[in-house]
C-alpha positions in Angstrom: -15.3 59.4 3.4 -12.0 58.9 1.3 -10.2 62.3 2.5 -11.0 60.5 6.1 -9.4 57.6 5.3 -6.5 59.5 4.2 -6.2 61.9 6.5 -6.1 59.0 9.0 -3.7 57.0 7.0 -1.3 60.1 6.4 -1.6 60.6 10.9 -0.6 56.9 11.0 2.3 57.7 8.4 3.8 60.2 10.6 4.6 58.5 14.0 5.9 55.3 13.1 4.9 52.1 15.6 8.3 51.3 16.4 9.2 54.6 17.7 6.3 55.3 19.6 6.9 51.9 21.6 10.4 53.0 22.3 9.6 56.5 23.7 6.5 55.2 25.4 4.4 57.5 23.4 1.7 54.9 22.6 1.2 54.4 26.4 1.3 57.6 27.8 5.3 57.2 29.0 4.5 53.8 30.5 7.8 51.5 29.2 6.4 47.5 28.2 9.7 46.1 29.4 8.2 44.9 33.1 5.0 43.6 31.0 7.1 41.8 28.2 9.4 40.0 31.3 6.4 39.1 33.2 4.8 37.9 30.1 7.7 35.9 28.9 8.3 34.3 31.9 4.5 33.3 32.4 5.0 31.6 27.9 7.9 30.1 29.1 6.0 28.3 32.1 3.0 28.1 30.0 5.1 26.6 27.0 6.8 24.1 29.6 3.3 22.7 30.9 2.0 22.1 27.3 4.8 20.4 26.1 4.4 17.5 29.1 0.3 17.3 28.8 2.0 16.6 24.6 4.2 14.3 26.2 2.3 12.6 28.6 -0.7 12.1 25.8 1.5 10.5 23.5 3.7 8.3 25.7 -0.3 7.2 27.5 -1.6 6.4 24.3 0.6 3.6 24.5 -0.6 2.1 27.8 -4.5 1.8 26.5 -4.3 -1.8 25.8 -2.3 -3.0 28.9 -3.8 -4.8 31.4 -4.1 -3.6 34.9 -0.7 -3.5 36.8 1.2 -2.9 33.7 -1.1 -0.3 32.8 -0.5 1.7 36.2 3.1 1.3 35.2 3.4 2.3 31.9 1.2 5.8 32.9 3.6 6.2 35.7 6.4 6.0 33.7 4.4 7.9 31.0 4.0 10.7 33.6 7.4 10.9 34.5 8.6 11.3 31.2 6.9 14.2 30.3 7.5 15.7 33.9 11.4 15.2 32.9 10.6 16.8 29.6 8.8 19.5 31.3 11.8 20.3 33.9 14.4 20.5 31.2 11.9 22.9 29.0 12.0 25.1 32.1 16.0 24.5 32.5 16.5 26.0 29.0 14.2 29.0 29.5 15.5 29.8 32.9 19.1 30.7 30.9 17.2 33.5 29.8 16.8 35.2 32.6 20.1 36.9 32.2 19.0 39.2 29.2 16.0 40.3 31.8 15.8 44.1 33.8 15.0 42.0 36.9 17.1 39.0 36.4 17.1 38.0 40.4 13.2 38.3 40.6 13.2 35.9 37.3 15.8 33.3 38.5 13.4 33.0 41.9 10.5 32.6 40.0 12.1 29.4 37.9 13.7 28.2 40.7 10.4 27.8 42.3 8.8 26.1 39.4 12.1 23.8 38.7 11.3 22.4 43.0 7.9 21.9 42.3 8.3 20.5 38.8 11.2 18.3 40.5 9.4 17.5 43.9 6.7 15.8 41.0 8.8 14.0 39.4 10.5 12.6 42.5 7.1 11.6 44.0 6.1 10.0 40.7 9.2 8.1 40.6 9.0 6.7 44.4 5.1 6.3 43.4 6.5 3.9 40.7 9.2 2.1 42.6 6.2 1.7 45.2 4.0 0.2 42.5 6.4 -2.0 41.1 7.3 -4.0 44.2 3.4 -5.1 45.2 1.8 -7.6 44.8 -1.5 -7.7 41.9 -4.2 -10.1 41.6 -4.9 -10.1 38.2 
């Protein structure tokens, strides 16, 4: 069972990990590069989301104890902080599409997500401005 183990080990030894990545020899020729880029871009949207559900969850914990109106208000504004939060996240990670094979593909793919992540934000701010000006029977 030992001399297995060894035998193994010694295989493992010879062909170190690092340069069977680079020559593709670990997956049959196939180069990671389009997988790391797709994968980096999808943690960088990923990344962006969680930090404004963090955000948001924090700033709401603040509204619990208001009273209606001023509740509506304060998890308005809690939203559109962490959507602000949110679109700068993606602003910084967008920069590094630059270092990317595809950097074109990458810069459309952000620039989709910064519109939508924007178009929020805008909406939630008119929603709030909206909000603001009526009326409540408390």
């Amino acid at each position: 069972m030992s001399e297995l183990v060894e035998e193994y080990l010694s295989q493992l030894q010879e062909v170190p990990v690092a340069a069977a990545v680079a020559t593709g020899a670990a997956t049959g020729g196939m180069s990671f590069a389009p997988v790391l880029a797709a994968v980096s871009v999808f943690s960088a949207f990923n990344m962006a989301f969680q930090l404004y559900k963090n955000y948001f969850t924090k700033a709401a914990r603040q509204c619990k104890d208001l009273p209606g109106k001023e509740k509506a208000l304060c998890m308005l504004r809690a939203k559109a902080a962490g959507k602000k939060a949110q679109l700068n996240a993606l602003k910084q990670a967008s920069n590094k599409c630059m270092k990317t094979k595809n950097a074109e593909k990458c810069k459309q793919k952000f620039q989709a997500k910064l519109s939508k992540v924007g178009g929020d934000l805008g909406a939630l701010k008119s929603r709030f401005q909206q909000l603001s000006q009526q009326k409540y029977a408390e």
